[in-house]
Every structure is written in C-alpha cells, then in structure tokens.
C-alpha positions, 0 to 999 in steps of 0.5 A: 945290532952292533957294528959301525955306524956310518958318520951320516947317521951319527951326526944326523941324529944329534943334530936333527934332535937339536935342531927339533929341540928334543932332549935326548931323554924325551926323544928316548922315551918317545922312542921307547929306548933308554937315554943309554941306548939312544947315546950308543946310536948318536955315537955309532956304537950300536945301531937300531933295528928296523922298528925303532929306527922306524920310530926314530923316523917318525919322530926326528923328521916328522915331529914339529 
C-alpha cells in the first residue's frame, strides 16, 4: 500500500531501530522485507500491510 505516510511514522521507525541498535538490514530481515522495502517505510514512501507492520511491532518495541 502506497500513499503518505505520516511524519510519526517515519521518524519513529528509524529512530526506534537506532535506539534498539538494529542495522536497518537485520531489522529487514527480521521483518522479512528487503533493506529497499524497509527504507520506502522509514522515508514515507510506502506503508506496510497489516501483518508486517505487526512484525514491525513485534520487533521495534518488543525486541531488547
């Protein structure tokens, strides 16, 4: 799904993986997305479906 994304989104996922201390190609792969992908979403340019934000979910607020 494309479309804006809204500024929350976008800073909160980069700065959550930063602040977890994830590479942005770990947290793809944890994900299942490619690093490309997982860019598109901290930029805003897409947006994930609903069982991958659930995995984002899963991974950026819950992975220590």
């Amino acid at each position: 799904m494309s479309g804006n994304v809204p500024g929350e989104m976008k800073l909160s996922l980069k700065t959550t993986g930063e602040l977890k201390g994830l590479k942005q190609s770990e947290a793809a792969k944890m994900i299942g997305v490619s690093t490309d992908t997982l860019g598109n979403y901290e930029r805003g340019k897409s947006y994930p479906d609903i069982p991958v934000l659930r995995k984002i979910e899963k991974i950026y607020f819950f992975y220590h």
